[in-house]
C-alpha positions in Angstrom: -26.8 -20.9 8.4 -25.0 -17.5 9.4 -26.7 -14.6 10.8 -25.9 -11.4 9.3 -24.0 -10.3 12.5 -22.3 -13.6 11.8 -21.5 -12.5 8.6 -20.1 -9.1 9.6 -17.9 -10.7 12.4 -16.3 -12.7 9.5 -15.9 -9.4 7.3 -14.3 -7.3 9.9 -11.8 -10.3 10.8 -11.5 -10.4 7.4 -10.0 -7.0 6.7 -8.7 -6.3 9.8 -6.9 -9.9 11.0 -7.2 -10.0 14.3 -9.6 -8.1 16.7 -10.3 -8.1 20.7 -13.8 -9.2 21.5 -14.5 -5.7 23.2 -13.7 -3.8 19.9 -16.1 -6.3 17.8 -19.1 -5.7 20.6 -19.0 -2.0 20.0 -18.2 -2.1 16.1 -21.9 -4.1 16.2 -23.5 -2.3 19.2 -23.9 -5.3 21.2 -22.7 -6.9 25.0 -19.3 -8.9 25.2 -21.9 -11.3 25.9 -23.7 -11.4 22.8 -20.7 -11.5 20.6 -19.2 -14.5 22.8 -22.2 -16.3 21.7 -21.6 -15.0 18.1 -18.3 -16.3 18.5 -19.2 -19.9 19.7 -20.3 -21.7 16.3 -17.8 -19.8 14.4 -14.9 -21.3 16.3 -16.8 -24.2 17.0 -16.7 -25.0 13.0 -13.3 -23.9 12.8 -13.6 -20.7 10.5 -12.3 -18.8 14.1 -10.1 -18.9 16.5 -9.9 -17.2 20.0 -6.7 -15.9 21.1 -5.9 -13.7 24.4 -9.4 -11.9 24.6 -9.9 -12.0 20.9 -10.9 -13.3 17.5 -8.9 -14.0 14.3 -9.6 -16.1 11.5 -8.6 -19.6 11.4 -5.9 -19.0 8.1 -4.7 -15.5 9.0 -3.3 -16.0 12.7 0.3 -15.4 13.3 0.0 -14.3 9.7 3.3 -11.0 9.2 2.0 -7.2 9.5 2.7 -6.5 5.7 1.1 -9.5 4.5 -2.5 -8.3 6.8 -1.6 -4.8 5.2 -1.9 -6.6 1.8 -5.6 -7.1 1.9 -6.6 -4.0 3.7 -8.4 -2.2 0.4 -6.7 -4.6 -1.7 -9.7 -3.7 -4.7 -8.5 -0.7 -4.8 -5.1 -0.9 -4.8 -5.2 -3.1 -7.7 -7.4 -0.9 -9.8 -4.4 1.8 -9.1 -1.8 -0.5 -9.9 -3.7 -1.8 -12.8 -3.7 2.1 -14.0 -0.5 2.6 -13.2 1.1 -0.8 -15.3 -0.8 0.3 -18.1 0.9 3.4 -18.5 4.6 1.5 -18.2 6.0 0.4 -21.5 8.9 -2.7 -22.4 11.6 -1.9 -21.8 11.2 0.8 -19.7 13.2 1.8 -16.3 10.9 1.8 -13.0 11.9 2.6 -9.5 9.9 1.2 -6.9 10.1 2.0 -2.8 8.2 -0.7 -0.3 4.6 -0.4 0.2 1.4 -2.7 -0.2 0.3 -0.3 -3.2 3.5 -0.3 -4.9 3.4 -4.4 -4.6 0.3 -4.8 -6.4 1.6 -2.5 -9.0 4.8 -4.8 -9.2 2.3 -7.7 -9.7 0.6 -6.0 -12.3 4.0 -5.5 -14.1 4.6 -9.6 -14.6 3.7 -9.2 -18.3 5.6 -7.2 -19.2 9.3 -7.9 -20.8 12.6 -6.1 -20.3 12.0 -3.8 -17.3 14.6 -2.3 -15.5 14.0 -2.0 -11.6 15.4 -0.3 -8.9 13.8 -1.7 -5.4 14.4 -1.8 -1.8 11.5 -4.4 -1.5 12.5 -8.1 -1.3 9.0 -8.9 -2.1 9.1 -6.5 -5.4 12.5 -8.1 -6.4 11.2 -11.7 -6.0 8.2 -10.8 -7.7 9.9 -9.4 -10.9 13.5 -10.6 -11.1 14.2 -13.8 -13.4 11.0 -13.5 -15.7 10.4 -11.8 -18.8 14.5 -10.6 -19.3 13.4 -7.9 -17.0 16.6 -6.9 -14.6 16.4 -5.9 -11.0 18.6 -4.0 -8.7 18.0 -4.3 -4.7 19.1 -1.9 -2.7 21.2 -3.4 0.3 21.1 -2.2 3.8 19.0 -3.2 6.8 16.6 -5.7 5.8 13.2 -4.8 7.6 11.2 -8.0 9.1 7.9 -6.6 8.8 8.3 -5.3 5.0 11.0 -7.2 3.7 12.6 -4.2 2.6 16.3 -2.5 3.4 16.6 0.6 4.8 19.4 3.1 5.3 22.2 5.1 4.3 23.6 2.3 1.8 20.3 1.3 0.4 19.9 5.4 0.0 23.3 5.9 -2.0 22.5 2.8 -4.0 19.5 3.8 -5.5 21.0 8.0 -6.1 23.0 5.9 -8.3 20.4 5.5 -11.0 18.1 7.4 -13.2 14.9 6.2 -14.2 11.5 6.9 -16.3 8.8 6.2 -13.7 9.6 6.6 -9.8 6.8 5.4 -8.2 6.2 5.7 -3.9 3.4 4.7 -1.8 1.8 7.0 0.5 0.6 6.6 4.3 -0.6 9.8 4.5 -2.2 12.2 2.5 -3.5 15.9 3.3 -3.2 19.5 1.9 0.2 20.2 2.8 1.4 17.0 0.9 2.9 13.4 1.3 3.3 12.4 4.8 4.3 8.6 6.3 5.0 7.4 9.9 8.6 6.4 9.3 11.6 8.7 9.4 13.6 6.4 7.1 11.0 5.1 4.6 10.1 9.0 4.6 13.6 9.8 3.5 13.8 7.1 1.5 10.9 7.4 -0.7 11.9 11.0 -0.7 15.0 9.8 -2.6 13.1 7.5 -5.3 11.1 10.4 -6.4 14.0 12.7 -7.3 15.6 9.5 -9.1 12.8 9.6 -11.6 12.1 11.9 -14.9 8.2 10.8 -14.0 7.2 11.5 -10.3 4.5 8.7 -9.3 2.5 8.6 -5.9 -0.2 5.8 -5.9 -2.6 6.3 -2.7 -5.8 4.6 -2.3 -8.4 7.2 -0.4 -8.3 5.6 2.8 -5.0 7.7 3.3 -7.2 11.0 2.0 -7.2 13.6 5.3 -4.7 11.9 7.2 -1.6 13.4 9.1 1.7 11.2 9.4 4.0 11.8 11.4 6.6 12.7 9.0 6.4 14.6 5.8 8.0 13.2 2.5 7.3 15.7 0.1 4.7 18.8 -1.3 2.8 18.4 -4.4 4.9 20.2 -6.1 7.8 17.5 -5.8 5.0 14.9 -7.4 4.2 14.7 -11.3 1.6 12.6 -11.1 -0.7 11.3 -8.2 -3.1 8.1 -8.6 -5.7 6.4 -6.5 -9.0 5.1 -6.8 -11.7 7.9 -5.9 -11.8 11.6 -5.7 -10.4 13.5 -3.4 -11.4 15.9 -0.7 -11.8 19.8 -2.0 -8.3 21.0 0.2 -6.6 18.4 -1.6 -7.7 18.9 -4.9 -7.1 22.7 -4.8 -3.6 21.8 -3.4 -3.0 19.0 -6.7 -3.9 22.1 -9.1 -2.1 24.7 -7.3 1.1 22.6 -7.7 0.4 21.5 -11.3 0.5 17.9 -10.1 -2.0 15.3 -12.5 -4.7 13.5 -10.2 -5.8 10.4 -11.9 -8.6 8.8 -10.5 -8.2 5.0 -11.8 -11.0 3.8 -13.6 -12.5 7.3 -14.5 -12.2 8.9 -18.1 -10.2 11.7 -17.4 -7.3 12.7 -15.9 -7.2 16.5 -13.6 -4.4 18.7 -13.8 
C-alpha cells in the first residue's frame, strides 16, 4: 500500500518528469534521507527510476521536452481547446503556430471536415493532414528538435502568404503589458500568424497569468480574442477591456469584453 507521501512523489513526477531528490525533500518538508526511503519501494516495484541524483518515472525517462510540456496542465488546455474547436466551422481557414495549447486544439479539430491550415508545427500537420479532406500547408525552414516546428525567415514569408479566418498562438507569458514568450523567433513568429488572421486568437491556460518572458509578442490590443481556463488577475483584466480584447473563460457562461 502507498503512503500519501508516496502518492505525492508519484504526482509530482508525474507533472513534472524528472526531479532531483533534493528538490522532492523540500517540496514535502522532509530529509534527503526520508525521501530516499520513499524512493526505495517505488523503484524497487519498478514504477521509478533513479537517475544522476534523481527520480523519474519508469515510462517518461528520456521522454522529448515538448512531449513533458504536453501534460503539464494538460486538463486545462483541453477544456481551452475544446472551447476554441467549437467555435471553428467546415470548411473554415485556421492558422496555427507551435505550442502544447495550440496542439490540443489541433486534436480537438480531428472531426471536423475540410479545414484549411497553415502550421509551422510538424506535430499539428501530422495530426490534421490526410483526414477529413482537410488541407495543410507547413511552413519550411529550420526544423526545431524539441518542438518539431520550423523556424525562420522562410517559414515567416511562407505563412505572410496567406489569409485566414482564425489565427490562433499560444502564449508563455502573460501580464498587463501583453503577450510575452522566451524565444526571439517563436515571438516573431507567432507575431506574424496573428496579423495573418481576420480573428486574432491567444489560448493561455492561467499558469502563464503574471508572468514576464523575456520577449514581448504583442499588446492586447493586437489580440481579438483571448481564451483560457480561469479568471484572470484584476491588472489583466482591466488591460483585456481597456484594449477591447474578448476574455473567454472556457467552461463559463459568458464571455467579457
Amino acid at each position: 500500500m502507498l503512503s500519501k507521501r508516496h502518492q505525492q512523489i508519484l504526482r509530482i513526477l508525474n507533472e513534472e518528469g524528472t526531479v532531483t531528490i533534493s528538490s522532492l525533500a523540500a517540496r514535502l518538508d522532509v530529509s534527503l534521507e526520508t525521501v530516499r526511503r520513499d524512493v526505495k519501494p517505488l523503484t524497487e516495484n519498478g514504477s521509478v527510476l533513479k537517475i544522476h541524483g534523481a527520480v523519474g518515472l519508469a515510462g517518461q525517462i528520456g521522454e522529448a521536452p515538448f512531449e513533458r510540456r504536453m501534460r503539464e496542465n494538460a486538463v486545462a488546455k483541453q477544456t481551452i481547446a475544446r472551447h476554441l474547436a467549437s467555435t471553428i466551422h467546415n470548411g473554415e481557414s485556421v492558422m496555427l503556430d507551435t505550442g502544447t495549447t495550440t496542439s490540443f486544439v489541433a486534436r480537438e479539430l480531428t472531426g471536423h471536415r475540410r479545414l484549411t491550415v497553415v502550421t509551422n508545427s510538424s506535430d499539428i500537420a501530422r495530426t490534421l493532414a490526410t483526414v477529413n479532406g482537410n488541407r495543410v500547408y507547413m511552413a519550411g525552414g529550420e526544423l526545431r528538435s524539441d518542438s518539431g516546428a520550423a523556424f525562420g525567415n522562410s517559414a515567416i514569408d511562407f505563412i505572410t502568404r496567406f489569409t485566414v479566418a482564425h489565427a490562433v498562438i499560444s502564449a508563455g507569458a502573460l501580464d498587463a503589458g501583453g503577450v510575452m514568450d522566451f524565444d526571439l523567433e517563436e515571438s516573431e513568429f507567432a507575431r506574424r500568424v496573428l496579423a495573418c488572421g481576420e480573428r486574432k486568437v491567444v489560448v493561455s491556460d492561467g499558469s502563464k497569468f503574471g508572468r514576464r518572458g523575456l520577449v514581448s509578442v504583442c499588446r492586447f490590443d493586437a489580440v481579438s480574442e483571448l481564451i483560457t481556463d480561469r479568471d484572470p488577475p484584476e491588472e489583466i483584466a482591466d488591460a483585456l477591456e481597456a484594449a477591447g480584447t474578448t476574455l473567454t473563460v472556457a467552461g463559463a457562461s459568458s464571455q467579457k469584453s
